[in-house]
C-alpha positions in Angstrom: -50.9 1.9 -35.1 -53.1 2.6 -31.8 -51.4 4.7 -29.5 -52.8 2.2 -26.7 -51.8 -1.1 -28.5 -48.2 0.5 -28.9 -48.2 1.3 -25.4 -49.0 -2.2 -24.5 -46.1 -3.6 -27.3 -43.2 -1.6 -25.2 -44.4 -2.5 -22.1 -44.4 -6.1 -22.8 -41.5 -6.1 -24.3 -39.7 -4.2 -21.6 -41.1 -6.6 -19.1 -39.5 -9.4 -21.4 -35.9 -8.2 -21.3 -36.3 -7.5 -18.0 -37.2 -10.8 -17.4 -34.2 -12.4 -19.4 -31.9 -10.4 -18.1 -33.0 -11.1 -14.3 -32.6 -14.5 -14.9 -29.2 -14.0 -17.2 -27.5 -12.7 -13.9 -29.1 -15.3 -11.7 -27.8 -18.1 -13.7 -24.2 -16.5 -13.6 -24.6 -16.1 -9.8 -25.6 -19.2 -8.7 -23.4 -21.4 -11.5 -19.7 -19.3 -10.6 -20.6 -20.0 -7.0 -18.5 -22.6 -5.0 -18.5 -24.2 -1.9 -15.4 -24.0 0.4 -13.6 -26.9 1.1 -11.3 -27.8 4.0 -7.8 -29.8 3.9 -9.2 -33.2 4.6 -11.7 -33.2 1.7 -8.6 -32.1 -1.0 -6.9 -34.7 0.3 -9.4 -37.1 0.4 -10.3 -36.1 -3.6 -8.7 -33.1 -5.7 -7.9 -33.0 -9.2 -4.8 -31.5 -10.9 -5.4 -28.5 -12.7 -8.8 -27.9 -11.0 -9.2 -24.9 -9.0 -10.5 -25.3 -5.0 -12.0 -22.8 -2.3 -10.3 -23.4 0.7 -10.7 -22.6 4.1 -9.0 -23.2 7.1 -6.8 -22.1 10.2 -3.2 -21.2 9.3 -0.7 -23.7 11.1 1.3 -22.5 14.1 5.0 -22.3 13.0 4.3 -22.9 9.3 4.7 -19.4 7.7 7.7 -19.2 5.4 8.1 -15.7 3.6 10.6 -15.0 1.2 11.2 -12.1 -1.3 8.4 -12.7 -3.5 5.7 -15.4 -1.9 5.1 -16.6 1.2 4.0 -20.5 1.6 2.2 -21.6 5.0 0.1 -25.0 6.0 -3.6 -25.2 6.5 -5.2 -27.5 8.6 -9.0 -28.3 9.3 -10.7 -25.9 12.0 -11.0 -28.7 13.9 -8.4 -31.3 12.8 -5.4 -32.0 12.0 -5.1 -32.8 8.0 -3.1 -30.1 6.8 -2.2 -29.0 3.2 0.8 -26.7 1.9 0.1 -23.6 0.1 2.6 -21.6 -2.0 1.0 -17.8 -2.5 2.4 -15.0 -4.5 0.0 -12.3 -3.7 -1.2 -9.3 -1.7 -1.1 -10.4 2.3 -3.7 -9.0 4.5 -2.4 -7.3 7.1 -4.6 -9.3 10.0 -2.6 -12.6 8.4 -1.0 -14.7 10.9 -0.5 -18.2 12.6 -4.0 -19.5 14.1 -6.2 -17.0 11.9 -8.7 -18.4 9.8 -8.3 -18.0 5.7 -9.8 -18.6 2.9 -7.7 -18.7 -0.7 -8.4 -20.2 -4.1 -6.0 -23.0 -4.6 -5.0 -25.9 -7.3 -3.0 -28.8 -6.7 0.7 -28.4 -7.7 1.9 -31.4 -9.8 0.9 -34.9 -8.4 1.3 -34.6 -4.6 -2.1 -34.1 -2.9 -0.5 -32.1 -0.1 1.1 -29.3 -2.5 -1.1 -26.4 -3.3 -0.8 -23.3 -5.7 -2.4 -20.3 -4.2 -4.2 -18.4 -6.9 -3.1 -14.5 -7.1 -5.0 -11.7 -4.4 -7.5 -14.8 -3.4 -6.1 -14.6 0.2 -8.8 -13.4 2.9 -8.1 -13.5 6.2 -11.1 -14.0 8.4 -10.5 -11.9 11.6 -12.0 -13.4 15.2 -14.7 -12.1 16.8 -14.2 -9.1 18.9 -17.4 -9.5 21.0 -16.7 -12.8 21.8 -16.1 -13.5 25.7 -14.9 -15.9 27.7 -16.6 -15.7 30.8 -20.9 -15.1 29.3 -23.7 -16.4 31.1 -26.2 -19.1 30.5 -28.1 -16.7 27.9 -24.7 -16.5 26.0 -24.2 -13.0 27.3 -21.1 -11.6 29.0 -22.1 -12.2 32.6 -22.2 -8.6 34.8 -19.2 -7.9 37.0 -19.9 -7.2 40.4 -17.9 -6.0 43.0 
């Protein structure tokens, strides 16, 4: 064979299973991918058995722990539908009442407002720590002057 026509062979087919395999880890990306959902849409429509992104503010006064698990409410950032969770799991340490989380849940038996945390799903999302109360009208945090 031509040592220029085999040249052109591997590089075509290197360029092919490069190709497959570019879009091989697309697909897997895009289709594992799910959207977060807050307490009001499970309630409004879950499904036993099927497993939920959820995201929300932990409810003041809701955190339970005991030996093994810890179960706590969730509630719409900016709401007030709330849904139990049950988690057995690691804790992050910024994890408390008012913080925002996100955890992989599925409904527990037939009551819509009963959740299963899945295990180490639990994030907590930590607040800002450049955001101000007093900023000025460009959204920055207004000078002090004296």
């Amino acid at each position: 064979m031509n040592p220029a026509r085999k040249r052109k062979v591997r590089l075509v087919v290197f360029l092919t299973a490069a190709l497959v395999l570019a879009a091989a880890l697309a697909y897997t990306s895009f289709s594992s991918a799910s959207s977060a959902v807050q307490p009001s849409q499970l309630l409004a429509s879950s499904t036993p058995g099927q497993s939920y992104q959820l995201t929300g503010k932990v409810v003041k006064d809701s955190v339970v722990r005991r030996r093994e698990s810890i179960s706590f409410r969730v509630r719409d950032r900016k709401g007030r539908d709330s849904v139990l969770v049950n988690y057995a799991g690691a804790v992050p340490d910024p994890f408390r009442e008012g913080r925002e989380v996100i955890i992989d849940v599925k409904r527990a038996g037939a009551s819509r407002e009963v959740y299963t945390g899945e295990k180490d799903t639990l994030i907590t999302k930590c607040p800002s720590k450049f955001r101000d109360s007093k900023t000025d009208s460009t959204g920055m945090p207004a000078s002090k002057t004296s």
